[in-house]
Legacy VTK file of the C-alpha trace (Angstrom):
# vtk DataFile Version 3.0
C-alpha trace
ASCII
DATASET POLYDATA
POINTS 89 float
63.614 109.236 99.206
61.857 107.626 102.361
62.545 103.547 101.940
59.235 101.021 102.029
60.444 99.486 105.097
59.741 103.151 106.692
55.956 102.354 105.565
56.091 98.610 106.201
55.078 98.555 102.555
55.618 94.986 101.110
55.846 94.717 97.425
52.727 93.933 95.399
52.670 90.390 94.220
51.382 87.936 91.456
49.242 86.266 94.021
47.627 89.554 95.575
46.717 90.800 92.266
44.999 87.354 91.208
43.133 87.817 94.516
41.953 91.346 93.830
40.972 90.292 90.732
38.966 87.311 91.851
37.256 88.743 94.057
35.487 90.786 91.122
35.649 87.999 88.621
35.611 84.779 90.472
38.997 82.624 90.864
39.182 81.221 87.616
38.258 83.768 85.533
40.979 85.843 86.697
43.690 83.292 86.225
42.791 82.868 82.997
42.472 86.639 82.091
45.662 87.103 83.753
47.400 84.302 81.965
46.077 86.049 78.686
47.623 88.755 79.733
51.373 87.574 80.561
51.016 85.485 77.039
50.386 89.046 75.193
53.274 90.775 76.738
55.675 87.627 77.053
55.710 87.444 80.631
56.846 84.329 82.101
55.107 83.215 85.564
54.488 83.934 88.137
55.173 87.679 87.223
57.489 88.897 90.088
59.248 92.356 88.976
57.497 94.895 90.392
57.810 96.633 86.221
56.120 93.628 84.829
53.453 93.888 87.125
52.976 97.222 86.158
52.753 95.948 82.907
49.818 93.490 83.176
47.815 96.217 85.083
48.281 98.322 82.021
47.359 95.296 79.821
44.387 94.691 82.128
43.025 98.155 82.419
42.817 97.908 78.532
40.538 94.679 78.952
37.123 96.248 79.683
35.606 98.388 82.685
35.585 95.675 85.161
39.557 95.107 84.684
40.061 98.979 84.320
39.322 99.138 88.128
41.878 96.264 89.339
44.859 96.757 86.826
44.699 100.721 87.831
44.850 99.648 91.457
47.707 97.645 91.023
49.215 100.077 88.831
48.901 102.270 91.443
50.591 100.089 94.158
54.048 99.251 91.800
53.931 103.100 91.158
53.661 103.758 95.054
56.414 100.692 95.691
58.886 101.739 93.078
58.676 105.192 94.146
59.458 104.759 97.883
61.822 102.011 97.411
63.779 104.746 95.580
63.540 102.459 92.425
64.512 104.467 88.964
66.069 107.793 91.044
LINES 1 90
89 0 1 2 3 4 5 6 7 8 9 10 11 12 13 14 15 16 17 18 19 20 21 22 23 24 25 26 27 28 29 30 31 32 33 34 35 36 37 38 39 40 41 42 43 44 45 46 47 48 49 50 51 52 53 54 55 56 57 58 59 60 61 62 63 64 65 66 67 68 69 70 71 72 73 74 75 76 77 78 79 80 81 82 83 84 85 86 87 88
């Protein structure tokens, strides 16, 4: 398995997902959304395992149409992340 250096791939992050999400909801909708979100699954913050990210995106994505599109992307990312960094083989 290829390592995420090899990409220059950095890991996805609390504060890039907030962004993403921001920029669709405004600022302060989406830190309260995500906040709802961390509360539901017991996260504590700032999320920072790449897993528990995953997690919120799911939680998001089940939120409404608008989320759908932002907690798939950063589904997507952690999938892409974990699966180059070699994470779980």
């Amino acid at each position: 398995m290829a390592k995420t250096d090899e990409y220059g791939l950095v890991p996805p992050t609390e504060e890039a997902a907030l962004e993403a999400l921001g920029e669709l909801v405004g600022p302060g909708t989406a830190a309260g959304l995500w906040d709802i979100s961390c509360r539901a699954l017991y996260l504590p913050r700032p999320v920072e395992a790449v897993s528990d990210l995953r997690r919120v995106a799911e939680h998001l994505m089940e939120t409404g149409d608008l989320m759908r599109v932002t907690g798939r992307s950063l589904k997507v990312r952690a999938i892409t992340f974990d699966a180059l960094s070699g994470i779980g083989s």
